[in-house]
DRENLO-867338 format. One record per residue (C-alpha): x, y, z; residue number from 1. Coordinates in steps of 0.5 Angstrom, whole numbers, plus 500, padded with zeros to 3 digits. Layout:
N
R    c1    c2    c3   loza
R     X     Y     Z    NUM
...
***
This chain:
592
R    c1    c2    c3   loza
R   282   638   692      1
R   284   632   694      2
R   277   630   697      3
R   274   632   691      4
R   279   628   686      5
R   277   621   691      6
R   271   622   690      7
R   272   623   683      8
R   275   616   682      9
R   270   613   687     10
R   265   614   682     11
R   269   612   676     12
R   271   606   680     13
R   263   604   681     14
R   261   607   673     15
R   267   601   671     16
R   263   596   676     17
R   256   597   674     18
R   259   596   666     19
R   262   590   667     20
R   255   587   670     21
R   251   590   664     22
R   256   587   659     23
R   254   580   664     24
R   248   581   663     25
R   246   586   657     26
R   238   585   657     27
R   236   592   658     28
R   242   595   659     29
R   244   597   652     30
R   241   605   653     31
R   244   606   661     32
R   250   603   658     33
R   251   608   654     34
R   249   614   659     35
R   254   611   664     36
R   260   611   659     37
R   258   618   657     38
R   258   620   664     39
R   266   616   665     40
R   268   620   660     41
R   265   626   664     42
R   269   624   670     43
R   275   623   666     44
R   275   630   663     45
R   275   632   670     46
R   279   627   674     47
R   285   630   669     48
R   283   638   670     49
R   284   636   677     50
R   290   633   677     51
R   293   639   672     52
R   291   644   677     53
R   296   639   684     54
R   301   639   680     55
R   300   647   679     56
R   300   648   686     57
R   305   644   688     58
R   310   648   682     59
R   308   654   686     60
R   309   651   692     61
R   315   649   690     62
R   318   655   687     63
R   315   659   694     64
R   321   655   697     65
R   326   655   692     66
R   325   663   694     67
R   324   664   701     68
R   331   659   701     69
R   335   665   697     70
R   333   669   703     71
R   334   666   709     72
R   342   665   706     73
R   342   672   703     74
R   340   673   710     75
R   346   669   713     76
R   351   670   708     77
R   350   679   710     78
R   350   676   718     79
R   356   673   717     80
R   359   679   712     81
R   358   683   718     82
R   360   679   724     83
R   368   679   719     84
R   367   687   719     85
R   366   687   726     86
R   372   682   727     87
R   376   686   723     88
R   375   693   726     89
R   377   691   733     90
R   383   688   730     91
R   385   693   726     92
R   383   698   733     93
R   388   693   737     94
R   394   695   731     95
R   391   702   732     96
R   393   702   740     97
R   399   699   739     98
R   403   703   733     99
R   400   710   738    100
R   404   715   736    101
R   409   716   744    102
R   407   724   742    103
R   402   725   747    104
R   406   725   753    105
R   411   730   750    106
R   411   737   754    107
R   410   743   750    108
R   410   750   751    109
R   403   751   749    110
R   403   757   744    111
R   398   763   744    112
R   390   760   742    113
R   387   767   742    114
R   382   767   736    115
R   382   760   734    116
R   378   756   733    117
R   377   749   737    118
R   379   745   731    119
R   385   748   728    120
R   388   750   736    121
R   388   742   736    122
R   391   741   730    123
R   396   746   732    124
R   398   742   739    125
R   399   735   735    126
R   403   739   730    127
R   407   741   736    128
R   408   735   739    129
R   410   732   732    130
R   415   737   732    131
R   419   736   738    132
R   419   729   738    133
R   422   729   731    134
R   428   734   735    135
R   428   729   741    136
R   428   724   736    137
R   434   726   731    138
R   437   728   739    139
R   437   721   742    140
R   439   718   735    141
R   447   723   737    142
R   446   720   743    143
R   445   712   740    144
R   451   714   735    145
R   455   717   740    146
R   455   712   745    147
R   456   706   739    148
R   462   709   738    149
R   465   709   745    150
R   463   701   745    151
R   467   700   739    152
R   472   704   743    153
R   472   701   749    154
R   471   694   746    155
R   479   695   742    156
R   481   697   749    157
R   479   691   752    158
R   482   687   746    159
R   488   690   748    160
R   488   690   755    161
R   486   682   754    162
R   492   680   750    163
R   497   684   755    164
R   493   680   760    165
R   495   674   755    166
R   503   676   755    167
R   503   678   762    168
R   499   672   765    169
R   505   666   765    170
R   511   672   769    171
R   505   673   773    172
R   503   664   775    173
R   511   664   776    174
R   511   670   781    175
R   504   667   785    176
R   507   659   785    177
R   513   663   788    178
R   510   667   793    179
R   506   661   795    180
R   509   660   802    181
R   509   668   803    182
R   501   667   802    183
R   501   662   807    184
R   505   665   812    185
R   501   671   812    186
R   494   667   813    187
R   492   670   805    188
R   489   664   801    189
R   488   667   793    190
R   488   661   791    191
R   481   659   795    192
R   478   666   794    193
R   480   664   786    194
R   476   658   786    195
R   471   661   790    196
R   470   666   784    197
R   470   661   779    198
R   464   657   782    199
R   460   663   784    200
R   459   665   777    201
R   456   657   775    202
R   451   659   780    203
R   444   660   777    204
R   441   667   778    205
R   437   666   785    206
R   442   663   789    207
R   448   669   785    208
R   444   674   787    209
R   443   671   794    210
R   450   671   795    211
R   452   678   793    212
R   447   680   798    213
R   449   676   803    214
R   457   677   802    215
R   456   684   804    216
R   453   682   811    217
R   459   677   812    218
R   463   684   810    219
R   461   687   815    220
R   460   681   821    221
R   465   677   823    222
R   461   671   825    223
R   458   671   819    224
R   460   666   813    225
R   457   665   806    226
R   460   660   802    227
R   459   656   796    228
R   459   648   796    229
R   460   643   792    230
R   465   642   787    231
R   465   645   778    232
R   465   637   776    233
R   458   635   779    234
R   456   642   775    235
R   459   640   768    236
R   456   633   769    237
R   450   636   771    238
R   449   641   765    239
R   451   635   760    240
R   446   630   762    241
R   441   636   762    242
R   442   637   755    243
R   442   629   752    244
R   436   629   756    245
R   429   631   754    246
R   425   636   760    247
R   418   631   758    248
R   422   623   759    249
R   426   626   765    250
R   425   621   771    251
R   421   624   778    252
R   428   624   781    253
R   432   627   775    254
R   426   632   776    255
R   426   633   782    256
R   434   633   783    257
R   437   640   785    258
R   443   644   782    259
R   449   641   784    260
R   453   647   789    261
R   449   650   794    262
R   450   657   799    263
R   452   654   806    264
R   451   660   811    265
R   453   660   817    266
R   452   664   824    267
R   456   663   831    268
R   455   667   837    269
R   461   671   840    270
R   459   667   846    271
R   458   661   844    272
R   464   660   840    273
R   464   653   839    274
R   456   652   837    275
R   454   655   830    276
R   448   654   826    277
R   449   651   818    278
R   443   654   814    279
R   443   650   807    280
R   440   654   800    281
R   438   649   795    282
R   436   651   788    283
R   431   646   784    284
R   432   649   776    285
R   425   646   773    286
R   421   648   778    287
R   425   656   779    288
R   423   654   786    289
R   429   654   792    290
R   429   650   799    291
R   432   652   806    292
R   435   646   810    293
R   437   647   818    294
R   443   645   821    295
R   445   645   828    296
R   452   645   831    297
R   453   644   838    298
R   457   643   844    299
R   453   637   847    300
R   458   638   854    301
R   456   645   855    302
R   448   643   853    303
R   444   637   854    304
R   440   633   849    305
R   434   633   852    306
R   435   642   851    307
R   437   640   844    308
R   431   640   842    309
R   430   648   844    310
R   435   649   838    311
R   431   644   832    312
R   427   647   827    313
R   426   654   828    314
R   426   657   821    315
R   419   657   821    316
R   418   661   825    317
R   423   666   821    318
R   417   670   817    319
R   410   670   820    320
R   405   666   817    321
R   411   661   813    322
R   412   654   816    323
R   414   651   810    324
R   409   646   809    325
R   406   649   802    326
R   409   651   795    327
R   409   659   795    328
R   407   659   788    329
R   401   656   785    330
R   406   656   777    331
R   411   649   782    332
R   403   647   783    333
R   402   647   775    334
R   408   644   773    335
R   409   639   778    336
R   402   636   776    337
R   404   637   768    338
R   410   632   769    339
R   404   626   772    340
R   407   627   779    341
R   404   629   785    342
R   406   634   791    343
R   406   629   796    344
R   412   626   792    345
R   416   632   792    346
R   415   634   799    347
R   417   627   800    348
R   423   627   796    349
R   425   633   799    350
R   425   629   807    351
R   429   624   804    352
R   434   628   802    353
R   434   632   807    354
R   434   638   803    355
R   429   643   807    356
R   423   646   806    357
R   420   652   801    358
R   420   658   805    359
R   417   663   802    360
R   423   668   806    361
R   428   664   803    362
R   425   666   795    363
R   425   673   797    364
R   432   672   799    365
R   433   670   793    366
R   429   674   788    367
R   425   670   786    368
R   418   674   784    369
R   411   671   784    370
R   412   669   777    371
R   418   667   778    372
R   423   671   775    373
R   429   674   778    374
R   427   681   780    375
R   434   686   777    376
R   432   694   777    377
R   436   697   783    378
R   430   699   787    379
R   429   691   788    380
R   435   689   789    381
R   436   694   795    382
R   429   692   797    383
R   432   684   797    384
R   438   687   800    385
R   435   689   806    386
R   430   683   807    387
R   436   679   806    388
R   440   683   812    389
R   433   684   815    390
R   433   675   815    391
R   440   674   817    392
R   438   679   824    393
R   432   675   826    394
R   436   668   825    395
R   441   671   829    396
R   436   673   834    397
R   433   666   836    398
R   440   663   835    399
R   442   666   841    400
R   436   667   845    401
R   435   660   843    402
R   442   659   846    403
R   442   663   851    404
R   435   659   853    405
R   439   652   853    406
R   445   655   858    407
R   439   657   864    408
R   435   651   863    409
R   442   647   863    410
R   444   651   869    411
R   437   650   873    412
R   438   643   873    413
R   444   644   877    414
R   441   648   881    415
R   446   653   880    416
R   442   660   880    417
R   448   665   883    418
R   449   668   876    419
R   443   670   875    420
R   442   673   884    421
R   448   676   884    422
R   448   683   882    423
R   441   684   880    424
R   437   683   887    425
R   442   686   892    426
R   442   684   899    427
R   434   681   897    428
R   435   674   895    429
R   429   668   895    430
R   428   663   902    431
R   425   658   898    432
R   430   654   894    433
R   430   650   887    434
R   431   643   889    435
R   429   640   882    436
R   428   642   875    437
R   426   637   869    438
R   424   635   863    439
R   416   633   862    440
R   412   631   856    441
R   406   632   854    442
R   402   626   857    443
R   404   630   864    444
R   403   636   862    445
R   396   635   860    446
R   395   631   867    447
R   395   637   872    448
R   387   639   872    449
R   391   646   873    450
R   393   646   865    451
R   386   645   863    452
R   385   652   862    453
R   391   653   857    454
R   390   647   853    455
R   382   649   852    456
R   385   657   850    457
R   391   653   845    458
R   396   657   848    459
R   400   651   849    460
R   400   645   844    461
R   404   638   844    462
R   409   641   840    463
R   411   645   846    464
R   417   643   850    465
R   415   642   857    466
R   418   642   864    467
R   417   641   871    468
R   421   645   878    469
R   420   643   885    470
R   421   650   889    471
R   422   648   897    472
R   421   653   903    473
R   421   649   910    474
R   415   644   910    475
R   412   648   904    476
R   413   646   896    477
R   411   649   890    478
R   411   645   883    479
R   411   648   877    480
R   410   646   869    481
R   413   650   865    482
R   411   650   857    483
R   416   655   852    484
R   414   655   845    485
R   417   653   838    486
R   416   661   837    487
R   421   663   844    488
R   423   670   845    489
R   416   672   842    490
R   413   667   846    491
R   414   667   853    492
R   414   661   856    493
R   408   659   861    494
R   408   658   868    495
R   402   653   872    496
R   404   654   879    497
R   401   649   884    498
R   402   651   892    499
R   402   644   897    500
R   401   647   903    501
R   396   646   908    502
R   392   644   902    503
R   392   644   895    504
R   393   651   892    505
R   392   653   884    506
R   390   657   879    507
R   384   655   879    508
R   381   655   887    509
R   385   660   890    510
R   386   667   886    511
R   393   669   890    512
R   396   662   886    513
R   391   666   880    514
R   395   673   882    515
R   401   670   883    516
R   402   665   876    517
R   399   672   872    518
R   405   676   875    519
R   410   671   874    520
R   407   670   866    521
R   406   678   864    522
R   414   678   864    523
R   413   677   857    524
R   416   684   854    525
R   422   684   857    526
R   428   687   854    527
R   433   683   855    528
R   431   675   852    529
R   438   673   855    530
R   436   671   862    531
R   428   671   860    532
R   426   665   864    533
R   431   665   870    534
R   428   673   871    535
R   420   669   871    536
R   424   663   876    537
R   427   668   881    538
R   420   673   880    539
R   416   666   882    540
R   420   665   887    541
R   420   672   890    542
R   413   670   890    543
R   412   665   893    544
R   416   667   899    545
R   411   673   900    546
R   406   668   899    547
R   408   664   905    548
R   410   671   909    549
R   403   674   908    550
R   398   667   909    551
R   404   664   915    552
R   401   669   921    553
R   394   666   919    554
R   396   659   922    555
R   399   657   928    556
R   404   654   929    557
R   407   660   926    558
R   412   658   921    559
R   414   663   917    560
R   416   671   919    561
R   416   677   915    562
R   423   679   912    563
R   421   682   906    564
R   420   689   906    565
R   412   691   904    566
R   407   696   908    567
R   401   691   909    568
R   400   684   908    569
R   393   685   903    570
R   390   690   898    571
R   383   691   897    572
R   377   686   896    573
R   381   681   892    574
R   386   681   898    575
R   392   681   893    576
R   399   680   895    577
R   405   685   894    578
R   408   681   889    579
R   411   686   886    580
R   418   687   887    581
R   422   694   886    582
R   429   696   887    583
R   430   702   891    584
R   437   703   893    585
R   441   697   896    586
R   435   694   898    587
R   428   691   896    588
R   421   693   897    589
R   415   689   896    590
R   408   692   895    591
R   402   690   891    592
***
């Protein structure tokens, strides 16, 4: 249509040009003159009929769209009708689940369904059902009536028994202050027990709960102690600033400051009575997280500083797996990095301040759950109650194996090895003698070839506390590095033994010194933790002595002579010593 209405108005255009040069020129143009407008009136006529149909067609072209546009929003709008009826059942069906009626557990008796239909014997059952929650219903509100009327009972028995207390308390403040030196004279301080009262219930809920557990342990152990320090001011103090002091504009320190009273529990051993170890709960009430801070009291005169470091930093040994070094839960994560402040700031303020460290066995003993709530059924809190009784036995178990660690190495140093031979070696004692015993460190340790195995194995490490002892017996000296971990009595400390004697003997080129280190090191479930590390000296020296007995005959000169009790000198192709020591009677026998 469109090619035909441009060709139309070419020939009108030339028709036009062709008359306007006949009228220029008008010799014999009168007759095509006349032709050539007829024709133009033609294409006029024509030119018109065409335009009326582009403009019909562009109508219905139109009027098309207008109504595949009315579909497509019908279309949408009866979607979108349906998407809201969809959301509105599912919310209607969430309502449903949540007004279910609490019939469908209830027992009944079921009735006698013979000759009914399927339908009507489940009509008959929910009938039941509704019946006997109705009558359990109407019985538990009795119940509901009975008990809030033993509540008002109760309650008016209470007012009255308050303001008996009201008249009596004055007669009974002047019967106590005169009383006062009878208390002290029989050792009975009611007025710090008062005190100690008050300031136990301003605890917050961990650390409260903590307490009453604890303080039955302390009930029942004499050398166990709980308190609660810290003073009710610093409380006071603390809660009003907290309340004209909003969480968002709170400052780090303010942030990471710790309630004011704290439990300090204290452990002793009867032994070792004036040496106690002081461990300090701290509770931080915005992040619901609590801390636990170690403190070591020792007498200095009866162990040295240089085996004071056996007695440091053990309670993250404590539960497997719990160093300390990470929050136990991600929510402290969450709301430390809420406050634009950055994990390595609270463990940094935490070092400043010497308030330990976020044990997760220090959250149990305190109740606090992953979510961070205070667990409070009974189940739980007899679970917590025999974890927290559970802790206190394991502390006490590194406490006084720690201790009785720093009193042998102390006694070694001296050379003092009788406590430890009487009565346990009968008429058998060593030849050789302990002629020193140090302290090493980790540079020195690392230096002997023999210790490579050990470090390559990671059974040692440089945290490790590390010690050397010079056994002599005659012209023949054996040097030993002893390295006890961190995680002692569990870990058993580890010999490296090396024999100068005609040569240089160790693990790693003579397998005597190999059986002779093995036997020494496999001392490691012994019972007895309280003489562990003198046991291994006196089983290395015993070594050593049939070392020298069994290899002494193959060299000449002979030096050495047997005097140990053993059959033979070897055994099979590895021609192991009898190291073996076994008490039979007043003496000692030997054998592989």
């Amino acid at each position: 249509m469109a090619e035909l209405l441009n060709e139309n108005f070419t020939l009108l255009r030339q028709l036009f040009t062709d008359c306007l040069a006949a009228k220029t020129n008008p010799i014999n143009t009168e007759i095509d003159l006349d032709e050539k407008l007829k024709l133009g009136s033609l294409l006029f006529v024509l030119i018109k009929k065409i335009n009326r149909k582009v403009k019909y067609k562009v109508r219905a072209g139109r009027e098309e769209l207008q109504a595949q546009k009315a579909l497509v929003d019908n279309n949408r709008l009866h979607l979108q009708n349906l998407l809201y009826e969809v959301n509105y059942l599912k919310r209607e069906i969430r309502h449903c689940y949540q007004f279910k009626s609490q019939d469908e557990d209830i027992d009944i008796c079921e009735p006698d369904l013979v000759g009914i239909n399927e339908l009507e014997s489940s009509h008959k059952q929910r009938i039941a059902r509704l019946e006997r929650e109705l009558s359990l219903r109407k019985q538990l509100s009795d119940d509901c009536a009975k008990l809030l009327n033993a509540k008002t009972k109760v309650f008016h028995e209470i007012i009255t028994k308050m303001e008996n207390l009201a008249t009596f308390a004055p007669s009974l403040r002047t019967l106590l202050k005169a009383t006062k030196p009878l208390q002290e004279a029989l050792q009975l301080p009611l007025e710090q027990i008062w005190k100690l009262d008050n300031k136990v219930h301003l605890l917050p809920s961990s650390l409260y709960l903590a307490y009453v557990n604890l303080r039955l342990i302390e009930m029942e152990d004499i050398n166990f102690k709980i308190n609660v320090m810290g003073s009710e001011e610093e409380v006071k103090n603390y809660e009003a600033e907290r309340k004209q002091t909003s969480v968002n504009s709170l400052e780090k320190s303010q942030f990471f400051q710790p309630h004011p009273l704290y439990l300090q529990m204290k452990i002793q051993d009867s032994d070792f009575v004036n040496d106690s170890i002081v461990i300090n709960f701290y509770n931080f009430p915005l992040l619901d997280l609590v801390t636990g801070y170690c403190d070591i009291g020792f007498n200095e005169s009866d162990i040295a500083v240089a085996e004071s470091n056996l007695l440091q930093d053990f309670l993250k040994y404590i539960c497997e797996n719990d160093v300390g070094e990470n929050v136990p839960y991600a929510e402290i994560n969450l709301k430390i990095e809420k406050e634009n402040f950055a994990m390595e700031d609270f463990y940094k303020y935490l070092e400043q301040h010497n308030l330990g460290k976020p044990y997760r066995w220090v959250q149990e003993v305190c109740g606090i759950s992953s979510l961070n709530i205070p667990k409070s059924s009974n189940s739980q809190n007899s679970k917590i109650k025999e974890f927290a009784a559970d802790v206190v036995k394991r502390i006490k178990l590194y406490w006084n194996s720690r201790l009785w660690l720093a009193t042998q190495i102390k006694a070694f140093m001296n050379k003092n090895l009788d406590h430890y031979i009487d009565g346990k070696t009968a008429n058998c004692k060593p030849n050789c003698s302990l002629v020193q015993w140090s302290s090493v460190n980790w540079e020195e340790y690392e230096a002997n070839a023999a210790t490579v195995p050990y470090i390559e194995e990671e059974l040692v490490e440089s945290s490790f506390s590390f010690y050397r002892a010079v056994i002599v017996f005659s012209s023949a000296k054996m040097e030993c590095l002893i390295s006890i971990s961190n995680k002692y009595p569990h870990n058993a400390p580890l010999w490296v033994i090396t024999v100068h004697w005609n040569g240089h003997h160790n693990a790693l080129n003579n397998s005597s010194i190999k059986f002779m280190e093995h036997w020494t090191n496999s001392l490691c479930d012994s019972k007895n933790t309280s003489d562990l590390l003198a046991s291994q000296l006196l089983r290395t020296m015993y070594s050593f002595d049939i070392f020298l007995e069994t290899e002494g005959p193959l060299y000449q000169p002979l030096e050495y002579n047997k005097e140990k009790s053993f059959i033979k000198s070897f055994s099979k192709r590895t021609r192991i010593r009898p190291y073996k020591r076994i008490n039979s009677g007043p003496n000692n026998y030997f054998k592989q």
